[in-house]
N, C-alpha and C positions, 0 to 999 in steps of 0.2 A: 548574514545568516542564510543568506537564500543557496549559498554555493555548499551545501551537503546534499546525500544522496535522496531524491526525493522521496524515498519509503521513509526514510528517518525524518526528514522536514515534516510529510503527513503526520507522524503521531507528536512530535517533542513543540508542532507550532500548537497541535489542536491543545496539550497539553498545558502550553504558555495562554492560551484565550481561555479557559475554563477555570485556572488557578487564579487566574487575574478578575475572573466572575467570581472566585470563593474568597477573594481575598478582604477583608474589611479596611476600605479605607486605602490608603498608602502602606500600610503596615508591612513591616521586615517580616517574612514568613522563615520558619523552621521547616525544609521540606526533604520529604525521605525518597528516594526512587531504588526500588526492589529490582531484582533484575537489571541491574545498568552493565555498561561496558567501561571499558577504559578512554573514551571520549570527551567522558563529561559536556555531554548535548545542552543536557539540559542547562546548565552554566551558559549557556549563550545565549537562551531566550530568556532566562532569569538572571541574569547578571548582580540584581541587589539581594537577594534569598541566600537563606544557608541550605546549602544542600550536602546533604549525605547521601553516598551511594551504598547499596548491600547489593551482595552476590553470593549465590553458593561455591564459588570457586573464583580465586582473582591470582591471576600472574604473579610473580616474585616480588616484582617492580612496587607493585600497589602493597603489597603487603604491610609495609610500614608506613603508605599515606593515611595522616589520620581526616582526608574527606571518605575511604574505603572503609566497609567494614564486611566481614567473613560471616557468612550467619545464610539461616534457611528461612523464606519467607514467609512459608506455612508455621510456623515454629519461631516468631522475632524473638530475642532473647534483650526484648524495650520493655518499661514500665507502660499501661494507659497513657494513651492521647501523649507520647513523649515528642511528637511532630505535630507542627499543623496542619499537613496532607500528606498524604503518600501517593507515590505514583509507579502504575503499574504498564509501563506501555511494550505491549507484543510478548508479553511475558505469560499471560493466564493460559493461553495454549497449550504450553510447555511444561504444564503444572497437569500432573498424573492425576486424573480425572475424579481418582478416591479422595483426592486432597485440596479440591480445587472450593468445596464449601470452608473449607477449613481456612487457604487463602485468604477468601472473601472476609472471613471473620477477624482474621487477621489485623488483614487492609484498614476494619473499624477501629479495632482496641486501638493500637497504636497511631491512632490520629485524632485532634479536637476540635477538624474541621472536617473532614471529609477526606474523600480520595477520588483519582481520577485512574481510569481502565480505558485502555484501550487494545483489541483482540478482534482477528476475524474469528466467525461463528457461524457454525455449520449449515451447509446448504448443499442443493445437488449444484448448481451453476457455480460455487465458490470450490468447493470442491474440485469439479472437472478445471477449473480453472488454475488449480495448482498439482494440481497431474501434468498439464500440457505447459507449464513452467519448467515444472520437474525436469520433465522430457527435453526442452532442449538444454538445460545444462548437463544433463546427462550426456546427451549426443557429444556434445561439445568437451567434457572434460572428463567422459567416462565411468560416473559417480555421480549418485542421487546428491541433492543442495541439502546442507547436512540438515536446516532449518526446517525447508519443507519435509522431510523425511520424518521430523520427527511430530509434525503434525499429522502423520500421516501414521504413526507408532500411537499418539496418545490418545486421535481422534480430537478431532474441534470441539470443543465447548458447544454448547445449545441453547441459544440465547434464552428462550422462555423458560428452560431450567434454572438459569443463571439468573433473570428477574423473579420467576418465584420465589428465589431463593431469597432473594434481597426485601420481598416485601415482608416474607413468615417471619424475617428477623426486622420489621419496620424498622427497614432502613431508606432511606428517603433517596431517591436517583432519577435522572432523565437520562434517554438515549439519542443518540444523535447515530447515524450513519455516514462515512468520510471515503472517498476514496472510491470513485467507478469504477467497475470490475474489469471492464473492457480499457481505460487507460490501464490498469494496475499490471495485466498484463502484459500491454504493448511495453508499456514501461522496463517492466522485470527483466524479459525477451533480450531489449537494448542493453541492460545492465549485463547479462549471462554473456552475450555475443562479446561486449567489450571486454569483460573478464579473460577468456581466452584470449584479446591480442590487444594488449592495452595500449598501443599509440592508438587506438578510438577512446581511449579515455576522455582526452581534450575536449573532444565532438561529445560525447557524452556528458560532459559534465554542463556545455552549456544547452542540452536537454532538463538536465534538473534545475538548472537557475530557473528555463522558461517554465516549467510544471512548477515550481516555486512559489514566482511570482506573480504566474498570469493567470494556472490554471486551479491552485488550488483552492482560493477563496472562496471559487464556485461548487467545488468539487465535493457537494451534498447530494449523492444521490441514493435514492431507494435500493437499487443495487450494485450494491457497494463492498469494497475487499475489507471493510475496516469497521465496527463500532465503535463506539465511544460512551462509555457509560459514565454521568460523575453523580456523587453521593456526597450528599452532604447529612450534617447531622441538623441543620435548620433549612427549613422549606423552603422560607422568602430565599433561600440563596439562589434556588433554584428557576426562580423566575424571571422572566425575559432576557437569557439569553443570547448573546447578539453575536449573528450568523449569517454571512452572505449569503443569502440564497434564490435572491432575484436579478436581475441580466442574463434572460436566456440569449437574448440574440449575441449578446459580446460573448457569452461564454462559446456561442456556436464558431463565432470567428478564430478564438484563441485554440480551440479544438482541430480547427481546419489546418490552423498554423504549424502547429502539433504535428501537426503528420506530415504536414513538407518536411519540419525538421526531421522527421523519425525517415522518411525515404529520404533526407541526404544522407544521415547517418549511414544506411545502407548500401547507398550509391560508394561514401568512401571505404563499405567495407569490402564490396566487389573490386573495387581500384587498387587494393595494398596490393603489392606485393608480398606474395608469404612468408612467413616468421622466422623460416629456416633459412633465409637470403639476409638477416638485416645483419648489418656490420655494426653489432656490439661483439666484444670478445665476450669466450665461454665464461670466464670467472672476474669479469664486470663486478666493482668493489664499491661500496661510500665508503669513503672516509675520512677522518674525524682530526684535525690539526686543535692542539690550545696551546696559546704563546704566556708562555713565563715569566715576558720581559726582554728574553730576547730575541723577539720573532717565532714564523713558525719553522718550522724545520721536520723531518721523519723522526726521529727519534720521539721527538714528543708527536707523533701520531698514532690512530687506531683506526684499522679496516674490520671493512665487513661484506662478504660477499655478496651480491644481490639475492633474495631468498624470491623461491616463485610464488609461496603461497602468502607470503604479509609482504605488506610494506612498512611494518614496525621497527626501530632498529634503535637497542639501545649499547652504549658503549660502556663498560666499566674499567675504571680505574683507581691509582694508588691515589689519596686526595692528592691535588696538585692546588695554589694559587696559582691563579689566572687572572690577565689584563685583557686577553681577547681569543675569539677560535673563530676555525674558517670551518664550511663543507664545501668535500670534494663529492658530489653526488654519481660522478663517473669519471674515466679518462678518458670519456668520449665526448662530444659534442653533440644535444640534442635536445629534447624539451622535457621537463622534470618538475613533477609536484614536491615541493619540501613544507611540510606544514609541522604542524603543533612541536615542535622546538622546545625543550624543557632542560634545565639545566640544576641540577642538585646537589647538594650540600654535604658536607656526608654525616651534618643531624639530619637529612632529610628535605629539608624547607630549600622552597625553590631560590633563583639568585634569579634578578633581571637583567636583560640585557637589552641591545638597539641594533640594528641591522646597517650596517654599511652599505650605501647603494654601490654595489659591486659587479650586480649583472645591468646591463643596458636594454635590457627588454625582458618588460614585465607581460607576459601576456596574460593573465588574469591574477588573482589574487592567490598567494602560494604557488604560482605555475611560472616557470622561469624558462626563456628561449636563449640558446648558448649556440653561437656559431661559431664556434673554437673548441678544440680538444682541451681536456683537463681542466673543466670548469669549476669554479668555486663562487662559495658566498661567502663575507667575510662579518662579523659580529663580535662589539665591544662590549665588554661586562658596564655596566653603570660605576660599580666598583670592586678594585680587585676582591677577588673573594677565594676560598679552598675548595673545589669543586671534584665530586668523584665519580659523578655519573651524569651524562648526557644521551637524552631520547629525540630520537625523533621519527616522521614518518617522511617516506622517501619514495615515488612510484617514475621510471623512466618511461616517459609516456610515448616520447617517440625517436628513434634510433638517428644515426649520423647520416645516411643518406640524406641531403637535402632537399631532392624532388620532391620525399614523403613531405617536411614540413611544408613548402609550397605549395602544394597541393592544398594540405588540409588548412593551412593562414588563409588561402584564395577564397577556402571554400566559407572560413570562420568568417572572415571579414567581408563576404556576400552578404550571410547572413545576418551581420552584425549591422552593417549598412542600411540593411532591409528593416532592421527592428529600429533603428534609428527614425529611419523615414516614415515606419508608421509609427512611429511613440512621438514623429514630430507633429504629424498632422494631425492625430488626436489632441495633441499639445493647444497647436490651432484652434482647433475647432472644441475646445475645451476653453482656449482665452477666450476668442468671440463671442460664445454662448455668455461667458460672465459678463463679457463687456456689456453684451446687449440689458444684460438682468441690473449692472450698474446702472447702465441709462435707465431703466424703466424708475428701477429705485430714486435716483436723483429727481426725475419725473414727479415720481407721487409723494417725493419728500418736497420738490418746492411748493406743491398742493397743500402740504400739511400746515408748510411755513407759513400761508398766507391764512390760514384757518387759527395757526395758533396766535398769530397776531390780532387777528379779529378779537378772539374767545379773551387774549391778555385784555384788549382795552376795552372788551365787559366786563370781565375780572375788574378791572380797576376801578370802573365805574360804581360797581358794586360796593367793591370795597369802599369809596366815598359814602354811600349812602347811607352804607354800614358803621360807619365812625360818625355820619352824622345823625344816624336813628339811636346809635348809643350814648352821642349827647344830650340829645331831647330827654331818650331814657331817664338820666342820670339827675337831671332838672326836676323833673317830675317825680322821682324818686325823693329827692331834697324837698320840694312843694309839699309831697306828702307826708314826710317827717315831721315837716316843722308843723303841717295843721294836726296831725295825731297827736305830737307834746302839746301844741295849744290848746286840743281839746281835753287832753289829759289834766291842764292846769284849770282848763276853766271847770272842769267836773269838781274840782277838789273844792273851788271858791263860791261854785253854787251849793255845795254839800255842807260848807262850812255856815255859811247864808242860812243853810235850813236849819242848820244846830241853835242857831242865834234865835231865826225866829222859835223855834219850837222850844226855847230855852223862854221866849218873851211871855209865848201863850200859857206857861205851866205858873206864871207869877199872882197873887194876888190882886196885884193892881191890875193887870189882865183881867182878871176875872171878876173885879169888881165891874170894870168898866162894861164887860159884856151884860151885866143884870140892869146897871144903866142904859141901854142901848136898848133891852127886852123892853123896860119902864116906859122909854123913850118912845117906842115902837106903834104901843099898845093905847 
């Protein structure tokens, strides 16, 4: 997941850490994401969720996906709580300022756990900070970035409007801040420049792995291009959070590192040679073979001219069964992203398929190196299946000149060496430190050992004494039973004794005898 662009990683990881804090237990969540693309991001840090996407507007393609649905976010056309979160990420901007309570309220009804927001918000430093964004895509491709423009139409949200708001409808949320203002834009800059000449794609893209994986975890700070607001409808949910936010000093290293890579990036992008020299032809094509059974052949093929502004490309056709299809991603020879591959039915539902290792060098994941004209990939259905439409995304990242690829291999695999060598010694010096914490532990556990062997053969001791104070008990328990019945029988035999005599003294002869004894006496 680390290999997307890292404005998307900041919001769709922050999104997967906070869903995962609302989420009870292991529980399958129903989650809705407003504002989505044709991506589906979020599928790849939630992989076990159901997610449903909405949009005010979706491509033709989506139109009959039932994970899509057509619908305005201020306006859901759901029953109450129909999801267990909704997610709103980079989307509240964009929401016309009159509507933007309405949103919010939204965001509630239709969820029965909460939702999670994430949106920069308004500031003078955030602000200048997407002017001078602005600015160099501008320079560069003659046109304001259509996105910042129109934060720039609707005006940025206000954060403490946006929390008053959330309290006067006690709605329960914490904010978080993601995203240093100062990477966000180093960052952007790199992203704009390679836009214009995309063999620095490559070189870019393992910029975002490294922001990704090194630099985001840290990447809490006070001034920052991103908030993050999540609401829940129960409080406990909201408590303790878990958030890296301490390693200043590693974070200061990874920072440091950051910029060597961002001045290579820039070193290969004074080195190309200009865009008007590279030896692709002008109307450069992918395209699309599927084999029938009898191989592949032209006739059963479909082109598509390279387009400048997507690298989206979907093919359609009359349904055909298929056993297997190849891409041709040019007739040139050179380095080439092919990614999200999708292959449809024509009810719709996808078909699987496997990947024939085809090309002999993978140099990262989806990026394929072709030292031959008329390259292909080759892919077998699991099983034959009637297939009428085939998407995919396709970016020629760098031309047939082979100095250019040299060059920039030399430079990837410096760097790649370099990250090697310090991810080993960290490595090191990460075993060592456990080792020594093993020895200590083994240390004060054979201390224990000899303590608890002690403590056992008190223990035991006791325990004897214990089974022999309970026998004595038991004795003497029995001692005093039998003299309680014994005194119990002798009560009855002296009571019976005194019935007897008290029966003798009531008799006449008694009585006589006693005025004898007075007689006697006297």
């Amino acid at each position: 997941m680390n290999n997307i662009i890292f404005d998307q990683y900041q919001r769709y990881k922050s999104a997967e850490i906070m869903i995962n804090h609302l989420r009870p237990g292991s529980e399958k969540l129903k989650i809705l994401e407003v504002g989505a693309n044709e991506h589906q991001n979020l599928e790849r840090f939630l992989p076990n969720d159901e997610i449903t996407y909405l949009d005010i507007s979706l491509p033709d393609e989506l139109l009959s996906n039932p994970k899509y649905v057509l619908g305005d976010a201020t306006k859901m056309d759901f029953c109450d709580e129909s999801f267990d979160i909704v997610v709103a990420l980079d989307v509240f901007e964009h929401i016309p300022s009159e509507l933007r309570e309405q949103f919010l309220s939204e965001l509630t009804r239709v969820s029965s756990l909460g939702f999670v927001l994430t949106a920069p918000f308004h500031s003078y430093e955030l602000g200048r900070a997407e002017q001078r964004v602005n600015a160099v895509y501008k320079a560069l491709h003659g046109k304001d970035f259509i996105w910042l423009q129109e934060h720039f139409d609707n005006g940025l949200p206000v954060l403490d409007e946006t929390l008053s708001f959330l309290t006067s409808n006690k709605i329960k949320f914490k904010t978080f801040s993601h995203g240093d203002l100062d990477i966000w834009e180093r960052m952007m800059n790199v992203h704009f420049v390679a836009a214009a000449d995309t063999r620095l794609n490559i070189y870019r893209d393992q910029m975002d792995i490294y922001y990704n994986s090194q630099i985001y975890p840290f990447d809490y700070s006070d001034k920052a291009y991103r908030q993050i607001i999540i609401a829940s409808k129960y409080e406990e949910n909201l408590e303790a959070i878990p958030l890296q936010t301490e390693g200043e000093l590693e974070f200061f290293d990874k920072l440091e590192r950051l910029k060597a890579i961002e001045g290579t990036f820039f070193r290969i992008k004074a080195s190309l040679i200009p865009l008007e020299d590279k030896c692709v032809e002008e109307h450069d094509y992918v395209q699309v073979y599927v084999d029938e059974g009898t191989g592949f052949n032209e006739k059963s093929s479909y082109k598509l001219i390279y387009n400048d502004t997507s690298s989206h490309y979907t093919f359609y056709f009359e349904p055909k069964t298929i056993k297997a299809f190849r891409i041709d991603p040019s007739y040139y020879k050179g380095v080439f992203r092919i990614s999200n591959i999708r292959l449809f039915a024509d009810d719709g539902s996808e078909v699987k398929y496997v990947e024939i290792d085809s090309c002999p060098n993978v140099l990262s994941k989806n990026t394929y190196v072709f030292n031959y004209d008329d390259p292909n990939l080759h892919f077998e259905l699991e099983h034959m299946s009637s297939i009428s439409k085939i998407s995919l995304e396709c970016e020629h990242l760098i031309g047939s000149k082979p100095y250019w690829l040299i060059d920039v291999m030399s430079e990837i695999k410096h760097n790649i060496v370099s990250e090697i060598k310090q991810t080993d010694e960290k490595a090191r010096a990460d075993y060592e430190a456990l080792h020594r914490q093993i020895e200590d532990i083994s240390s004060e556990n054979s201390g224990l050992k000899e303590q608890y062997s002690s403590l056992r053969e008190q223990y035991l001791g006791l325990e004897e004494q214990c089974l022999s104070a309970r026998h004595n008990a038991e004795v003497w328990i029995d001692k005093y039973n039998y003299l309680k019945e014994k005194q119990r029988v002798d009560s009855l035999e002296i009571e019976r004794l005194n019935d007897e005599i008290n029966q003798i003294y009531s008799t006449k002869a008694w009585k006589y005898i006693e005025r004898i004894r007075r007689v006697i006496k006297k």
